[in-house]
N, C-alpha and C positions, 0 to 999 in steps of 0.2 A: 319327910318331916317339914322341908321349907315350905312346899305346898299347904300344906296341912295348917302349917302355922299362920301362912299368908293368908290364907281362904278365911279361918279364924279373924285375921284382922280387918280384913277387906271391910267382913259384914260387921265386925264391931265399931268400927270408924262409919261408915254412914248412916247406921242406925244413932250411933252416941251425936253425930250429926243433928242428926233429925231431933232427938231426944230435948239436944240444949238449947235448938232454935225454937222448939215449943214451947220449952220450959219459962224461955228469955222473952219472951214474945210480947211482954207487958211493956217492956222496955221502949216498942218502936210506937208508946203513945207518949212517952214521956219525951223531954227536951234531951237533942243531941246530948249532949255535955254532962249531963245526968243519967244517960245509960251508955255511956263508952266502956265502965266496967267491964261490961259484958264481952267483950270483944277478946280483951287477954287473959281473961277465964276461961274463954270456949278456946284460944290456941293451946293454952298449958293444958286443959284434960284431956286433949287430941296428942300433946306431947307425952302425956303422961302414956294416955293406950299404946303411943309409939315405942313407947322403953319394956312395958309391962308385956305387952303382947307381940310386938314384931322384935324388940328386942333394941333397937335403934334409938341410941344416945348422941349427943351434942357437945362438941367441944368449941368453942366461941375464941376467938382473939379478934383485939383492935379495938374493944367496945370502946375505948378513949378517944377514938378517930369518931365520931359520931359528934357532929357542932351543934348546939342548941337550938332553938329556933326552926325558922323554914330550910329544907334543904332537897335534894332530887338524892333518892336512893336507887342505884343501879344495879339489879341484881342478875347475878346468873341465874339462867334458868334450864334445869335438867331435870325435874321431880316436880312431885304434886307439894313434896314436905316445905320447901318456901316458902308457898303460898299459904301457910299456915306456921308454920316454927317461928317466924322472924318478927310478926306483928308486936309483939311485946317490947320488943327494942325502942320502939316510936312511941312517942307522947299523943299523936294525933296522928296516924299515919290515913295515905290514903291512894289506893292503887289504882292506875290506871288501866281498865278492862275491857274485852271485845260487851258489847251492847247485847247482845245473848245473853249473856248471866244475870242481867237484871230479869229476865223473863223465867226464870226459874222461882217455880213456887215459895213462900216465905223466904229463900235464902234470897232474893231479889228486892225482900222488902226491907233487908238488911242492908242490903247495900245502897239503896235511894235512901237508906234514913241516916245513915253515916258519912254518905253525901262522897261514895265513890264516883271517880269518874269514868262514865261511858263513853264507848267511841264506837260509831258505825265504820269497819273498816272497810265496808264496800263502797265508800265515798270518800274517798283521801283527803281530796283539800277540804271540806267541811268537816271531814272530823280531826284534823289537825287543827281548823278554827277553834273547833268547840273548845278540842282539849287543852289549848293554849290557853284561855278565856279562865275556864274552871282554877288551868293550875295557876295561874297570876291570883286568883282569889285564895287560892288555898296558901301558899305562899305569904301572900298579905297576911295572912290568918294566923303563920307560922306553925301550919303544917308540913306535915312530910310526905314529898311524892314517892309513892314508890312504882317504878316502872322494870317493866323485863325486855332490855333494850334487842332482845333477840326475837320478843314478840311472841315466840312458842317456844314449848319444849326443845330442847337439844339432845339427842345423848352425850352422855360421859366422854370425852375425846373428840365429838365430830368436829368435824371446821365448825368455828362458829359463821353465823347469819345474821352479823346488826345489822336493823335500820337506822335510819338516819334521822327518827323523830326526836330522840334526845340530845341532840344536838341542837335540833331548833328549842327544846323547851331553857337548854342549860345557855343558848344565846340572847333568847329573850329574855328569862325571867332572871336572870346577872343574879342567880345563889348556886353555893357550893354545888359538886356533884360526889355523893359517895360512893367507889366502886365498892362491891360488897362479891366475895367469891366461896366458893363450893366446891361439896363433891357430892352431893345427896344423890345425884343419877348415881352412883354405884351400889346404893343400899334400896330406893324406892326410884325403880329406873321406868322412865316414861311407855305409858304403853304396854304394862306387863302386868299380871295379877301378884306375880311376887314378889316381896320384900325381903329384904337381906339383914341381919344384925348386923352390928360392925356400929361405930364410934363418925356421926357427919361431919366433919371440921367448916367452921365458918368463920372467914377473916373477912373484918373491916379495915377496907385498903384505907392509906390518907386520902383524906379529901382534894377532890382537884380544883382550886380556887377560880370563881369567873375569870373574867377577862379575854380567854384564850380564842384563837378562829376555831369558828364552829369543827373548821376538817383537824384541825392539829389537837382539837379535845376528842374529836371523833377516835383518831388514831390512838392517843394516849389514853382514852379511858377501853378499849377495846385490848390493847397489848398488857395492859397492868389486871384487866379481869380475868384473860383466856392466859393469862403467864402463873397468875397466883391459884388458876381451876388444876392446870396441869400441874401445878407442883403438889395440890392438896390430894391430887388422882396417887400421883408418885407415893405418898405421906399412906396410904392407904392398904400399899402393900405390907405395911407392918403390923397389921391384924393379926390377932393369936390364927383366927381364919379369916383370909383376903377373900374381899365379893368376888363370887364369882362371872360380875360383870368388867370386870380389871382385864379381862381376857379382852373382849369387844371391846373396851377403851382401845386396848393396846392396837386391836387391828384400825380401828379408826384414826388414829395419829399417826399412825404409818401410813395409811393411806394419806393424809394430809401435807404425808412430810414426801410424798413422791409427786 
């Protein structure tokens, strides 16, 4: 049945994909600011397929932690659902991405028009220039970065893998940083065709105010996302039915903790 119903999503989601990027397509002759619309209509009918079809709803706390204005949004990353659910929360969001996904047909001509930022991760210090460059503009702009300080997928439990780029961005450009945490690896888990029902809980941690040395915001924003991912894993098991990816958390934290 989970198969069946996954297999059913899979293709409903990248078609409905394709469907709205065709549909919106007028929008990328129009001024930024006059088709931003479009951006949190295509997350919500992608959330919508996700409840109707995979079965996977949204539980939110913290939305109060979230500051007006420019800010750096730090998210966990475990799933593809992120990279789509959370867009709505920002008035101007704008994510920083591997330079690949702009070469992906029409869904790249969305991203150069909404004015995401690219990064060639095969040249470190130039693409740290770049992306430092952009986000001081966006910022001025008071926009919202949003970054996945892990870089790529994780699953559910593993050690985490920060880099150390958001620390250069939250040194230089002196605005908040939100840690923002999950548990979506346990219902749309990386790397797999299937999907899981069950309830994603997503907390907006408080804000971590500038000021701080780059390593001791490195540490603090790292222990308050991977503290508040493991508790929402924890929070998980009280599913009428628990993912059955709870299992492979659980061996991945043990390994972590040996």
């Amino acid at each position: 049945m989970i198969l069946l119903r996954s297999t059913l999503f899979q293709i409903l989601f990248y078609v409905l994909n394709l469907v709205l990027m065709i549909l919106f397509s007028p929008v990328l002759l129009l001024p930024r600011k006059w088709g931003w619309w479009v951006v949190p209509v295509w997350s919500k009918a992608l959330q919508l397929l996700m409840r109707l079809v995979a079965g996977i709803k949204v539980e939110l706390r913290g939305r109060e932690n979230l500051p007006q204005g420019g800010f750096i949004a730090a998210l966990k990353h475990q799933s593809a659902w992120e990279t789509v659910a959370l867009i709505p929360l920002f008035s101007s969001p704008t994510f920083i991405l591997k330079r690949e996904l702009r070469w992906i047909p029409i869904f790249g001509w969305y991203t150069a028009k909404y004015r995401q930022i690219a990064i060639n991760r095969g040249k470190r210090s130039e693409a740290l220039a770049a992306m430092m460059l952009a986000a001081k503009q966006a910022i001025a702009e008071g926009r919202q970065i949003l970054i996945f300080p892990e870089g790529t997928r994780r699953p559910a439990g593993a050690e985490p893998k920060y880099k150390f780029g958001i620390a250069h961005l939250y040194r230089d450009l002196k605005c908040p940083v939100v840690p923002i945490a999950h548990n979506a690896g346990l219902y749309w888990p990386r790397s797999s065709w299937r999907v899981y029902p069950g309830t994603v809980i997503v907390e907006i941690l408080p804000q971590i105010e500038p000021g701080l040395p780059a390593d001791v915001f490195q540490t603090r924003m790292v222990e308050e996302i991977e503290t508040a991912s493991d508790r929402l894993i924890e929070e998980a098991r009280r599913e009428p039915t628990p993912s059955p990816v709870l299992e492979q958390a659980d061996r991945l934290r043990q390994a972590r903790a040996t």
